[in-house]
N, C-alpha and C positions, 0 to 999 in steps of 0.2 A: 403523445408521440414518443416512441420506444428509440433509444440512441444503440450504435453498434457495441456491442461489449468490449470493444478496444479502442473507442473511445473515450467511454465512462470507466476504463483502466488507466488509459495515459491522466484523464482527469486527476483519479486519486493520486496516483504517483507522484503526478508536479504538486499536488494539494501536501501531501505527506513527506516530499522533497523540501519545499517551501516551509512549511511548516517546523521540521526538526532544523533547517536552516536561522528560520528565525528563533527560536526556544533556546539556541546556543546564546545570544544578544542578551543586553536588558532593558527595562525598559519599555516602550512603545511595542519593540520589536519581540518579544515576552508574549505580550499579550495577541499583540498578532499571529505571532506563531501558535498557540491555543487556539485561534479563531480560523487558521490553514487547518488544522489536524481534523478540528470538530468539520470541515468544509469533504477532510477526505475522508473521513470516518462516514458521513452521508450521502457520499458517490459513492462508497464499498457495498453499504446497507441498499441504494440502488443497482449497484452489477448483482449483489446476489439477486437481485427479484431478476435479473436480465436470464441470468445464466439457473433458473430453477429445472429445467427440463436437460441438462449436462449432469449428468453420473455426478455422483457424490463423492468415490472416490478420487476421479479425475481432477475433483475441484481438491481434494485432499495433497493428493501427490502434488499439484503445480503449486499448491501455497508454501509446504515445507521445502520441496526443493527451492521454487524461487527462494524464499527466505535462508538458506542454505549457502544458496549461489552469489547471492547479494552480499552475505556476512563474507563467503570466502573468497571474491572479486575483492573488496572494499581491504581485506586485510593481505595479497596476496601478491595481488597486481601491481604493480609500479605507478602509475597514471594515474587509477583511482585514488591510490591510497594518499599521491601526491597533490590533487587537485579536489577543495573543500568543494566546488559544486558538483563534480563528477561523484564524489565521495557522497553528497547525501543524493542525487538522484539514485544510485545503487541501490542504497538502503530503504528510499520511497520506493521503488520498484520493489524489494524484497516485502515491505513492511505493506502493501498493497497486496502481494499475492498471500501473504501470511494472514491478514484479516477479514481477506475474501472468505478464506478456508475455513476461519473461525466462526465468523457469520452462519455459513452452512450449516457449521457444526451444530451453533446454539439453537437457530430456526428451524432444522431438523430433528432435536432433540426433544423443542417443544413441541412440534405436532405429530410428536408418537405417544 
């Protein structure tokens, strides 16, 4: 069963949210945060197999600008910069379209 590509987006995001959220901790929370990353690392590895038939460069452009947008929201903006969950959903939203892009890259790279 094939999920919507904006759903196994919002996945990574809270997975990559969650995850640099716990990796700031120690402790329990350390480990857990490792254990979110690798979780949105393997929903990124599933949206690329989603999104194989979307232009390559498409997939290019939304990963460096999200990741772009997310770095310069988080340090720009008032809200984000002031509130720690606002602050890493930005960044899992950035660091999600940034590793989608990379994906492409490397699995692209290989089957030429």
């Amino acid at each position: 069963m094939t999920y919507s590509p904006f759903i196994v987006f919002s996945w990574s995001s809270i997975f990559y949210s969650l995850g640099s959220y716990s990796i700031d901790k120690d402790g329990f929370w350390f480990v857990l945060g490792i254990i979110f990353m690798g979780l949105g690392l393997s929903s990124s590895k599933y949206l690329n197999g989603i999104t194989l038939l979307v232009n390559a460069s498409i997939i290019y452009l939304i990963g460096f600008a999200g990741l772009f947008a997310s770095v310069l929201s988080v340090n720009n903006i008032d809200v984000i910069r002031e509130n720690i969950y606002l602050n890493h959903l930005a960044l899992g939203v950035g660091a999600s379209c940034f590793v989608l892009s990379g994906f492409r890259f490397f699995f692209q790279m290989r089957n030429n």
